[in-house]
N, C-alpha and C positions, 0 to 999 in steps of 0.2 A: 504494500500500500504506500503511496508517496505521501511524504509529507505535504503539511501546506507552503512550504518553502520551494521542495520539486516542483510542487504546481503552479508556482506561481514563473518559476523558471522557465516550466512549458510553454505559459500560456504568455510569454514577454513582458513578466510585469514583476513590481518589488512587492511583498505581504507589507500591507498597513498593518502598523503596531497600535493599537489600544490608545486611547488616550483614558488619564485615568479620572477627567473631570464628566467624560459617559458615564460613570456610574455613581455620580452624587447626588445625594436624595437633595433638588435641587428645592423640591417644596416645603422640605423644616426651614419653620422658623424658630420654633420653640416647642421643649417636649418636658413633659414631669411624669413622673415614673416612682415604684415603691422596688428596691433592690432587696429582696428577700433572703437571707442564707440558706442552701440547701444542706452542702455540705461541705467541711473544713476538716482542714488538719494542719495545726500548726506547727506540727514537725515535718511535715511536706511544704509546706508554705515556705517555712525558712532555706530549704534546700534551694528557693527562687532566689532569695535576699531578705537579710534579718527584718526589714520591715514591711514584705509584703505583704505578711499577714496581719496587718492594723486593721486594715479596714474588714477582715472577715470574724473581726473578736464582737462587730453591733450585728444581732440578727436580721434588725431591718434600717436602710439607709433612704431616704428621699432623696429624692433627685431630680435639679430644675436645671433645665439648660436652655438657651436661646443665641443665635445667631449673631457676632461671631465671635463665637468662641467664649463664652460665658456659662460660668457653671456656680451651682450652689448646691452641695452637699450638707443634710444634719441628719445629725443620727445621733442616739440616747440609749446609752447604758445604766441601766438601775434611777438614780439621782446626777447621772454624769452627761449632760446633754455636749453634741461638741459641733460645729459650723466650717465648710469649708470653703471657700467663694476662691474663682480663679476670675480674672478679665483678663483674655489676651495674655502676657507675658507675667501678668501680677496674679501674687496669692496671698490668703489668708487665713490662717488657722484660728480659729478661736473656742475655747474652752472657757466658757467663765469658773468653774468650780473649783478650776486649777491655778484659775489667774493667767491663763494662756491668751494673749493676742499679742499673733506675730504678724507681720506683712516680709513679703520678698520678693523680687524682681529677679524670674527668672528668665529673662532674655538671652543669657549665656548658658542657661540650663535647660534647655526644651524640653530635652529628655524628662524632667522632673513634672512638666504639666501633663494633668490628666484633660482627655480631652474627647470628642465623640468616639475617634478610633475604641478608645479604650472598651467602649460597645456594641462595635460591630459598624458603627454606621460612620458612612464619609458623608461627609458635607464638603459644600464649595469652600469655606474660610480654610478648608485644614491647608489647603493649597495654594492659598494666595503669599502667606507670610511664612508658613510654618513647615508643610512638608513638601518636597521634591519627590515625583514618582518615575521609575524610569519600570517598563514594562521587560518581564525577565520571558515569558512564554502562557500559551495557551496550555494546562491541566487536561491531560487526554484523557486520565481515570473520572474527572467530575466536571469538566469542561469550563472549569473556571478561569480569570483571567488570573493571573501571579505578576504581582507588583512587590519591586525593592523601594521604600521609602526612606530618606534620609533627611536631615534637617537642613534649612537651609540660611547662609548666612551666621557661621556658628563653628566652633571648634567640637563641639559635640559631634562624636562619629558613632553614637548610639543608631539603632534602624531597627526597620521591621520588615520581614516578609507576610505580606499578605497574600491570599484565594481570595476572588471577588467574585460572586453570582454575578454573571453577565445580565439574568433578566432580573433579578430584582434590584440590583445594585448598594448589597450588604457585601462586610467582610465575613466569610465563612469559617475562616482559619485564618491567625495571624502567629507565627513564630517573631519573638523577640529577644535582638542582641543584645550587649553591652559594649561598653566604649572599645575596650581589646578584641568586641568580636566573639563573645564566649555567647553561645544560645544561653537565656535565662528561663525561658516559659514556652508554653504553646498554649494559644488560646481558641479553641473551637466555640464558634458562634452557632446557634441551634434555634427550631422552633418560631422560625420569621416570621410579621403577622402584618400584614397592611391595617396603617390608620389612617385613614382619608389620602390614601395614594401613596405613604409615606411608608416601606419598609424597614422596620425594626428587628433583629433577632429578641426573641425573650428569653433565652437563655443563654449561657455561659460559663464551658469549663474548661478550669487552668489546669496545665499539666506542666509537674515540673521536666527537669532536664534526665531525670530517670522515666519519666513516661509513666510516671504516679499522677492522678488526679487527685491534685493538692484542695480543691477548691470548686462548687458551685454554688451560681448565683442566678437567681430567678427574678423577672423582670414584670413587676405587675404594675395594674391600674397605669395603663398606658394613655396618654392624653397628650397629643399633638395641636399645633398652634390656636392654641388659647389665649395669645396676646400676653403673654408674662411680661410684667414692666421693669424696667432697668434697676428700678430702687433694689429689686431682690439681689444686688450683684454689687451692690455699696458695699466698700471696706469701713466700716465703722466700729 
């Protein structure tokens, strides 16, 4: 059988490569969500890095996000409520019970922001300032597209390989490096669900670098652009 490369040899012509801005859910504006735990282990967790398991220690996380590139995380252990707001290159962590508010500009740190990728879903902004996609091959087992992402404007040489459903246009699989290049996770996206045109994965599980699933997380009360207003994304 020829490739699409022979074929395209045959037939006098070069294969168009992908572009990776086809498959941004082009109509999020804003999405809120309940991130449920399914299942954890934080002796698997740490095999990612000593703190990747923080955020699977709350069973349930809220989650506000809206275009571009605006997020607000709370979530509440016992009597320990804690808030996490990113805009663009800025973040904030705040704890009040601990006396925790911090602010940090990670513009040199990309790597460090969490951002739609982290669930599956690309949006237009991840690519405007933030990431570079260069197209590696067409997935002959699941016919997905494979994109290598790198940051852009940054000495950070952290990256991600992604799987992209060509018709829905979600990440289905994402493997994640670190800065020397060492894989840290593998993250399967599962369970896609349209909300007013908008495909979401609803679920998500982490595997570490032994091919343990350290980690799932369920995605409920799913609600797509609802008009969220910017106040929710004030560092205060």
């Amino acid at each position: 059988m020829m490739t699409e490369l022979m074929l395209a040899v045959v037939l006098g012509s070069s294969p168009v490569a992908p572009e990776i801005q086809d498959y941004t859910q082009k109509g999020l504006r804003d999405a809120t969500f309940v991130a449920k735990k399914v299942k954890a282990s934080q002796k698997e967790l740490r095999e990612i890095n000593d703190d990747f398991g923080t955020t699977y220690r709350f069973d349930r996380i809220q989650f506000q996000y809206k275009e571009p590139l605006k997020l607000r995380l709370e979530a509440q252990v016992d009597e320990t409520s804690a808030v996490y707001i990113i805009d663009g290159p800025q973040q904030m962590i705040k704890v009040p019970r601990l006396r925790v508010n911090t602010k940090q500009d990670l513009a040199k740190s990309p790597g460090r922001r969490q951002t739609p990728l982290d669930f599956g879903v690309l949006t237009p902004a991840l690519f405007k300032d933030l990431f570079q996609a260069k197209f590696v091959r067409m997935d002959r087992a699941t016919g997905d597209a494979v994109f290598d992402l790198t940051y852009q404007n940054t000495d950070d040489t952290s990256r991600h390989r992604i799987w992209v459903d060509v018709e829905k246009g979600i990440t289905t699989k994402r493997e994640w490096y670190n800065q020397p290049g060492r894989q840290l996770a593998t993250f399967i996206y599962e369970s896609p669900k349209s909300f007013g045109g908008v495909w979401i994965p609803t679920q998500v599980s982490v595997k570490n670098v032994n091919n343990v699933v350290a980690g799932i997380t369920r995605y409920e009360s799913v609600k797509v652009n609802t008009g969220l207003g910017d106040n929710l994304f004030l560092m205060r």
